[in-house]
PAFI-699112 format. One record per residue (C-alpha): residue number from 0; x negated, y, z; chain. Coordinates in steps of 0.001 Angstrom, whole numbers, plus 500000, padded with zeros to 6 digits. Example, Ala and Ser with C-alpha at 12.3 -4.5 7.8 and 13.67 -1.06 7.14 Angstrom:
BEGIN
  seq      c1      c2      c3  mol
    0  487700  495500  507800    A
    1  486330  498940  507140    A
***
This chain:
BEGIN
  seq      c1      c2      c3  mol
    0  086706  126176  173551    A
    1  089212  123782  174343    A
    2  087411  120235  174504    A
    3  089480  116802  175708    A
    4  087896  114638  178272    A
    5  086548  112156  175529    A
    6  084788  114537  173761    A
    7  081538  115445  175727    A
    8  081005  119516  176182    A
    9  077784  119111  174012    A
   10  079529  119091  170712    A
   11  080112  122885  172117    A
   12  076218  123501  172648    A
   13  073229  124466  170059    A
   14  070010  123763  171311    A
   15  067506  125745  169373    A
   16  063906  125133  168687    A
   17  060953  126505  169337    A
   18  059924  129372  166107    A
   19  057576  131787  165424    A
   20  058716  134780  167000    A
   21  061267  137781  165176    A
   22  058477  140701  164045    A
   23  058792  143513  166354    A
   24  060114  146024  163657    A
   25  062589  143318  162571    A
   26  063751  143003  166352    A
   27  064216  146823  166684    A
   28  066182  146841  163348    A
   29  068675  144416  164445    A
   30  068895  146330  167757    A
   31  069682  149677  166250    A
   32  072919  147372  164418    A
   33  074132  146812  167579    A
   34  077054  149499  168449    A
   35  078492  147775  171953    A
   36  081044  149992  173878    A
   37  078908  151588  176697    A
   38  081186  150123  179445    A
   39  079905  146663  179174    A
   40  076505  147976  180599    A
   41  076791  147658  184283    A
   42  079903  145508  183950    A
   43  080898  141264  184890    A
   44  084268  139130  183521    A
   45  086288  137562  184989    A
   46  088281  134932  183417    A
   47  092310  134361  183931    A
   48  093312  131369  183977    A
   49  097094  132622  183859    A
   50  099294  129213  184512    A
   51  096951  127804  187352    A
   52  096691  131273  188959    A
   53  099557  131263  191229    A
   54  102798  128998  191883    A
   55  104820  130948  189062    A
   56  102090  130981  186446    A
   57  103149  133815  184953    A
   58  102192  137734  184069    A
   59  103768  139240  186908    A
   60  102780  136913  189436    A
   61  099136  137523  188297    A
   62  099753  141412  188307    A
   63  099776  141040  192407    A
   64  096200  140135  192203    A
   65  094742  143337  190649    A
   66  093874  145300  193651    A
   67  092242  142524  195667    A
   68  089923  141756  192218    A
   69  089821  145167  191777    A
   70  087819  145406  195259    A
   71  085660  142423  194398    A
   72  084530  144556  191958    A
   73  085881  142847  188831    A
   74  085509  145162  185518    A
   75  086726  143184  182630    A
   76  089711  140448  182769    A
   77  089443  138108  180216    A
   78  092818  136119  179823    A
   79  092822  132252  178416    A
   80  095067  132609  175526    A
   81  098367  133907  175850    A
   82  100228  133137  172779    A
   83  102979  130101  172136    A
   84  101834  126501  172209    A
   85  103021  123822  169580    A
   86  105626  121121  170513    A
   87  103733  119044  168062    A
   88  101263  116663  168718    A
   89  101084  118263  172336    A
   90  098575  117215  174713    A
   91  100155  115767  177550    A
   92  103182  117738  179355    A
   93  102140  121478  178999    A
   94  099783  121432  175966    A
   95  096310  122976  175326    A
   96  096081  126767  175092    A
   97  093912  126598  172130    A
   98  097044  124901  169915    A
   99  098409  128444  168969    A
  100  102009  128468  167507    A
  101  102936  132157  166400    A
  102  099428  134371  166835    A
  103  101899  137362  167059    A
  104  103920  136167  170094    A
  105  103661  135259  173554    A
  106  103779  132175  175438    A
  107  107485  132253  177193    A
  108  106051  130069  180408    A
  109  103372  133256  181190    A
  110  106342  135804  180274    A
  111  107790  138006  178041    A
  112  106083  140787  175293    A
  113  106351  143363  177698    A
  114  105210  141724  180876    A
  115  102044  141529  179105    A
  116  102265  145178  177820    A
  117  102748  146340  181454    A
  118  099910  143922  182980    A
  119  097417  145722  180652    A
  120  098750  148725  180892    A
  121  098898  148140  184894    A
  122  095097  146852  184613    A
  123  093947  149892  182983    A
  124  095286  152092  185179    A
  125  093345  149930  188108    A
  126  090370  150687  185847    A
  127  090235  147034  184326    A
  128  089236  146538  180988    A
  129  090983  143686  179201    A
  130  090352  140785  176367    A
  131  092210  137881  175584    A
  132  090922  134563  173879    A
  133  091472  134383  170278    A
  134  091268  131164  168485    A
  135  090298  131615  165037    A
  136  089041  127852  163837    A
  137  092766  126574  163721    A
  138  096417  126735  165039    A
  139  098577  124477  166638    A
  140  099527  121626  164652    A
  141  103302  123186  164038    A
  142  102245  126934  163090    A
  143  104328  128131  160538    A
  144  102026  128735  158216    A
  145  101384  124959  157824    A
  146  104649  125251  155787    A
  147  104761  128585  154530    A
  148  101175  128804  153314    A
  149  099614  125662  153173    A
  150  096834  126505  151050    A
  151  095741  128373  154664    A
  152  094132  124589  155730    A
  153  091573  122298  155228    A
  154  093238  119233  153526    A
  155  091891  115624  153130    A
  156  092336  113636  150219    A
  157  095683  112640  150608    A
  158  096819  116421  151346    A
  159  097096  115809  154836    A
  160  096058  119040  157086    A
  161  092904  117805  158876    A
  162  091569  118548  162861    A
  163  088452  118742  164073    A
  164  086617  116405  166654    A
  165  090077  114879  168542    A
  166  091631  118078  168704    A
  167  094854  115930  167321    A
  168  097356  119242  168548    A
  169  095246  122046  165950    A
  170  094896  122232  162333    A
  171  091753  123469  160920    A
  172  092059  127119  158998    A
  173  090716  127097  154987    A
  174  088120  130278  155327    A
  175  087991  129900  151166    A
  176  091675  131676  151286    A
  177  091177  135526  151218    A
  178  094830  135763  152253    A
  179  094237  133749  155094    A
  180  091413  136043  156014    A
  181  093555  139089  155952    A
  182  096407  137401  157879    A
  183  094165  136690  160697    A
  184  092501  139987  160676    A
  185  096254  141513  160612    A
  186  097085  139237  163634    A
  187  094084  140093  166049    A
  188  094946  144257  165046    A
  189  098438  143482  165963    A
  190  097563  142956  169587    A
  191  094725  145869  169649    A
  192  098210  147934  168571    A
  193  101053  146493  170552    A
  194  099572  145907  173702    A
  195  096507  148152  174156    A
  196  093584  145753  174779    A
  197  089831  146196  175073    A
  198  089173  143327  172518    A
  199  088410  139465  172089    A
  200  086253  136388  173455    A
  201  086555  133917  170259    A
  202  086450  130516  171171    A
  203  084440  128260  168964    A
  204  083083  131280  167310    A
  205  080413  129379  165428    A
  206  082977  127267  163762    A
  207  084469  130020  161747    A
  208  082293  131538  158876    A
  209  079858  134387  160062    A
  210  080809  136390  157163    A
  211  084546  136692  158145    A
  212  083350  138040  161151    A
  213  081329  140639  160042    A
  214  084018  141402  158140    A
  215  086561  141354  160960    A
  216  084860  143030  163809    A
  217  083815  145971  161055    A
  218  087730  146555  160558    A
  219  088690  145683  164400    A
  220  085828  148442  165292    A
  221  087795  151163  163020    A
  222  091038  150859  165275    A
  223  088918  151276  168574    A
  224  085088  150188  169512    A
  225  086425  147133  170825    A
  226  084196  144507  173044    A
  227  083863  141265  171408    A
  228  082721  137979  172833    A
  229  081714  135062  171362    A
  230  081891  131291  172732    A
  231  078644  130507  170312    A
  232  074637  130196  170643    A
  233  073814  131531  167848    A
  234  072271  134745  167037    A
  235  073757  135122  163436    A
  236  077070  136188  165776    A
  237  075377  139276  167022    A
  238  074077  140245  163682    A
  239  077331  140109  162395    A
  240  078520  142810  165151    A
  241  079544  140313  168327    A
  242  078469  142143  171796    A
  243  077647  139136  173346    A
  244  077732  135113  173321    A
  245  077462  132489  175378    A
  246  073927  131014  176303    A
  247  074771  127306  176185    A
  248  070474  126472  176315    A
  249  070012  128429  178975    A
  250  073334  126795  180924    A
  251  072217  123174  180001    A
  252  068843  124225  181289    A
  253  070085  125753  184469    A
  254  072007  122331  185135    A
  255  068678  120211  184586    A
  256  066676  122735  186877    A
  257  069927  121643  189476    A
  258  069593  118135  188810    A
  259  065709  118374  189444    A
  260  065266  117099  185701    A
  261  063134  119676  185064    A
  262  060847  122962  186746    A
  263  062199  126746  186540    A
  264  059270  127385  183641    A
  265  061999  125224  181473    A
  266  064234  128635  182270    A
  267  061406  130842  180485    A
  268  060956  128390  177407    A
  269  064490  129185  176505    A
  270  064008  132947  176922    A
  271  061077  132216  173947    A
  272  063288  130411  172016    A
  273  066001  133055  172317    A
  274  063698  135820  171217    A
  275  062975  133849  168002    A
  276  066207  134013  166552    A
  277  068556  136857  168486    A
  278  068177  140479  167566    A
  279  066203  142489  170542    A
  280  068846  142978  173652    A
  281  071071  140587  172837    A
  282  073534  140513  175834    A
  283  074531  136941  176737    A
  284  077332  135963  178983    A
  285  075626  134159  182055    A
  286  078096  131372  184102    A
  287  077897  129146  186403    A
  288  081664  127601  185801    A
  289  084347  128458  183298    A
  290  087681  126938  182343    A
  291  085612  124072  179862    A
  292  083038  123379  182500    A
  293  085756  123235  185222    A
  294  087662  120740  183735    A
  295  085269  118126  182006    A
  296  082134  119099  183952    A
  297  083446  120343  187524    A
  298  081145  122756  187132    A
  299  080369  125306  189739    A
  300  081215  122490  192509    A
  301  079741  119727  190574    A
  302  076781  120866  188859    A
  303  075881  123624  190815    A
  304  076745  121941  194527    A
  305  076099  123196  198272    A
  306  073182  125710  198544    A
  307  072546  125864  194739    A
  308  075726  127391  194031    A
  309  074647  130789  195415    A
  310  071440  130890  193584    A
  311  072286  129703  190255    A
  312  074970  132388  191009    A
  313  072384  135369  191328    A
  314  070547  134278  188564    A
  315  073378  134955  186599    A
  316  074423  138032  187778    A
  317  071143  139681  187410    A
  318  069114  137765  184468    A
  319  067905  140209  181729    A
  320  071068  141465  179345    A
  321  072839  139568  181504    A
  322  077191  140194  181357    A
  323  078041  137729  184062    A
  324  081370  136104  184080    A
  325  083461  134820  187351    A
  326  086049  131658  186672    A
  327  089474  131610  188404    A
  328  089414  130349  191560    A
  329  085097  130513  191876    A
  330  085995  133173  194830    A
  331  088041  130772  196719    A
  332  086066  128653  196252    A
  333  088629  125996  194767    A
  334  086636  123065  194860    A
  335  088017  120763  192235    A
  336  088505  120548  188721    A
  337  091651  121883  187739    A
  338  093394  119716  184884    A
  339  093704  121298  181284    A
  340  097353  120713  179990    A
  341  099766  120166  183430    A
  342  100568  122579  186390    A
  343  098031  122431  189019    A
  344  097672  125524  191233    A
  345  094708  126787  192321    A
  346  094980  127713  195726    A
  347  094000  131227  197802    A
  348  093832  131380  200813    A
  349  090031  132368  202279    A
  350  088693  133831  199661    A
  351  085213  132776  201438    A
  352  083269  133016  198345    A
  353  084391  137358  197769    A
  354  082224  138932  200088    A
  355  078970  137291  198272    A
  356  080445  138147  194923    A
  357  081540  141518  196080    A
  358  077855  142364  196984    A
  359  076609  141672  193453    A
  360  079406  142901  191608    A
  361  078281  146553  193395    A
  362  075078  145795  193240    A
  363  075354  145794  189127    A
  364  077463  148658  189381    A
  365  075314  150734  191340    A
  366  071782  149996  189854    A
  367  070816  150915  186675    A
  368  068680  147991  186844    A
  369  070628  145386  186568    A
  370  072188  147141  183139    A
  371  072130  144949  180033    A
  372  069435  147403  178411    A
  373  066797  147220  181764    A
  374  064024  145832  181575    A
  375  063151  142061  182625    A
  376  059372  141089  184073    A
  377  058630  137636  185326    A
  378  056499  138047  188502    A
  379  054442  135467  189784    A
  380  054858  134395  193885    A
  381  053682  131708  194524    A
  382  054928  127658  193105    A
  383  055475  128774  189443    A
  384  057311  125050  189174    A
  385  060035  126250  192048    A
  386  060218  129864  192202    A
  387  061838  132154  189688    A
  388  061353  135891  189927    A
  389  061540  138614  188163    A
  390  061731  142582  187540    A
  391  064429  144624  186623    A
  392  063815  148119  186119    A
  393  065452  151161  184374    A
  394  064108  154861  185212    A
  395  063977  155213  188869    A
  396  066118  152069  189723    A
  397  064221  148867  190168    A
  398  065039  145538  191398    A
  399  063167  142218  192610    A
  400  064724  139031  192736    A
  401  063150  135752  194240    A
  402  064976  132144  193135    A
  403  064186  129065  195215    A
  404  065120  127010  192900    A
  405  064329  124113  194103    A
  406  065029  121533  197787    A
  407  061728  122274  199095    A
  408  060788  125065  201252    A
  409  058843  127393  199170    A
  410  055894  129899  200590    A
  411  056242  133320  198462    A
  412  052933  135743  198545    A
  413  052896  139427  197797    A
  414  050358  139354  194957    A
  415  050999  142016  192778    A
  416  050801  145518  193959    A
  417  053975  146767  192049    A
  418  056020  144549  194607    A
  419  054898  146561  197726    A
  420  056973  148811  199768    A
  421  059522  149094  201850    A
  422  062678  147870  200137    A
  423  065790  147220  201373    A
  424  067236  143464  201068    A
  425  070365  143257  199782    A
  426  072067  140080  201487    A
  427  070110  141024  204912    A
  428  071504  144363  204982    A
  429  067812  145942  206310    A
  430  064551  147183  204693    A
  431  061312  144571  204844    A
  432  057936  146407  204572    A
  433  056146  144237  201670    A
  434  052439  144536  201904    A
  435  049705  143080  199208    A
  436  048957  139510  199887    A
  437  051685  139469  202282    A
  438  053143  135762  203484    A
  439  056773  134467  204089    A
  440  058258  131067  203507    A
  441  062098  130896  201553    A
  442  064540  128047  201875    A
  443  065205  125476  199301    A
  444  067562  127051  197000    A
  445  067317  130163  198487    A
  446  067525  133677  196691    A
  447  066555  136903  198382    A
  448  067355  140405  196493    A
  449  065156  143474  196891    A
  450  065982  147300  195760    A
  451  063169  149246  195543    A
  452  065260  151910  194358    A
  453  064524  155859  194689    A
  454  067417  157412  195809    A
***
């Protein structure tokens, strides 16, 4: 989603209410619908943010980075759109990714056709998966199709294409217009076909009607079982064949538990209100910064500051159906917000941020715990208010995490006999006997791993 400064980020986010929960045969069914390439599993994304990446903001120039994200342990590359901008109605000097021009061509400041082509095919051989950002609500407010089939729009009264919110640079798409439908289902093909990608995040994906995207995926999933994202909160999206979505509650949530608005049981009431209307498993895209938040939130640095950064971080990497997602820049870390439609480099140099990331990217990859289909158990260990911790678990794999979540030091007691052992702590590098009724004290904002894992 591309949102301008004067437009708050909450027009983006549905907060759902409490319900009565799904029946558990009803849950299963929708589960069974699912049909999610298998690679997403154990996997993250990592989002490109293509003209900020390096001085030269282009394909090529991004290309170099491969092998170094590659040994992060980055799976899935998810680039910000790609495709021409409109002159028209620009914002500012460069323009807004989201104002798409030509939805069957590239954007000549990132490169040429087959710079892309080569990237992917480049990426793949690294064993990336990539998926670029399709934006299906609208085009840029000089697409050609504003001329040559302007029946493709919304229109006002007086004819005139409209835009939503102040997105003054797009033109809202007429979903009424079968042709339309098939043109844009032709257009996202065309880049499964030309270039070889994995598939698509959709921004604004609950702006666009949920039946074109049943339709769509169904056909995009005949040409290859492609991965599909959506930017939306709404479980309608995953019924209608998305692999995953964004968990705007559970974000906004997160930044209150930051903020000390609220306790970590907040966390769990969203889980509830998640089960009530997503089909059983839904996998959800957990952040703690992307390209929206970056720029009108300054979220990871803002939101998320100092110590909390790290465990709002393992939260996300290792929350139940959880397909985490890295912004540009969040291994760095670049600590600003980087502007939405001018050059501004992000700058590498340290990387001081890669070695933490590294460890849970391998962590995910390694443990069939941490898989989106594990299972999740909230353990209790002590200040229910503070600490947030959980089970994951899948055959003989099995992981604990403890959350501090809050800037008090916390006292954490061995109380439930599953948790005993001997397992090794991630982040310490060492095994810690556990013993029943055991007593140790955790920092504020602290987060400590464990693998009970048989090997």
């Amino acid at each position: 989603m591309r949102i301008s400064p004067a437009i708050p980020v909450m027009l983006a986010i549905i907060v759902f209410s409490a319900c009565k929960l799904m029946p558990k045969e009803e849950s299963k069914k929708e589960a069974k619908a699912v049909t999610s390439p298998d690679w997403i599993k154990q996997s993250n994304i990592y989002e490109v943010n293509v003209r900020q990446y390096t001085p030269e903001g282009t394909f090529k120039a991004f290309e170099t980075a491969l092998p170094r994200l590659k040994a992060m342990g980055v799976d899935i590359l998810w680039f910000m759109p790609i495709t021409p901008i409109s002159q028209k109605d620009r914002k500012e000097k460069l323009g807004s990714y989201y104002a798409v021009a030509d939805y069957k061509a590239i954007n000549p400041e990132f490169g040429s056709m087959n710079d892309f082509q080569q990237l992917v095919k480049n990426a793949h051989a690294q064993g990336f998966k990539v998926i670029i950002d399709w934006v299906a609500n609208h085009t840029g407010a000089d697409h050609p199709w504003l001329t040559s089939h302007p029946d493709f729009y919304n229109r006002d009264s007086t004819g005139k294409a409209i835009y939503a919110f102040d997105w003054t640079d797009t033109r809202d798409l007429n979903y009424d217009n079968r042709e339309m439908r098939d043109s844009m289902i032709a257009a996202m093909k065309f880049w499964l076909n030309t270039t070889d990608i994995d598939g698509f995040r959709c921004d604004v994906a609950e702006e666009v009607p949920v039946d074109f995207w049943k339709e769509c995926i169904a056909q995009l999933k005949k040409v290859r079982n492609v991965f599909m994202l959506a930017e939306g909160d709404k479980g309608a999206l995953h019924k209608a064949g998305f692999d995953a979505s964004y968990p705007w509650d559970m974000f906004q949530t997160m930044k209150k538990v930051a903020a000390g608005q609220t306790n970590v049981l907040a966390l769990d009431s969203v889980l509830v209100r998640q089960d009530s209307t997503f089909p059983a498993g839904a996998v959800r895209m957990y952040f703690t910064s992307n390209h929206d938040e970056n720029s009108w939130n300054k979220s990871d640095f803002g939101t998320f500051p100092g110590p909390k950064h790290a465990a709002f971080a393992v939260f996300t990497q290792t929350m139940r159906a959880s397909l985490p997602l890295i912004y540009s820049g969040q291994e760095e870390p670049v600590l600003r917000t980087i502007p939405f439609f001018v050059k501004d480099t992000m700058e590498f140099k340290n990387y001081a941020r890669a070695p933490f990331y590294t460890t849970l990217l391998n962590l995910r990859k390694q443990h069939k715990a941490l898989a989106t289909d594990a299972d999740f158990r909230r353990v209790n260990v002590g200040n229910d208010k503070a600490l947030y911790a959980y089970v994951r678990q899948k055959d003989t794999s099995k992981v604990l995490v403890i959350l501090n979540l809050s800037d008090k030091e916390q006292t954490i007691t061995i109380a439930d006999e599953s948790l005993t052992g001997n397992p090794y702590n991630v982040f310490m590098h060492t095994n810690e006997p556990l013993k029943l009724q055991q007593t140790f004290n955790i920092e504020p904002w602290g987060y400590i791993i464990y693998d009970y894992t048989i090997r």
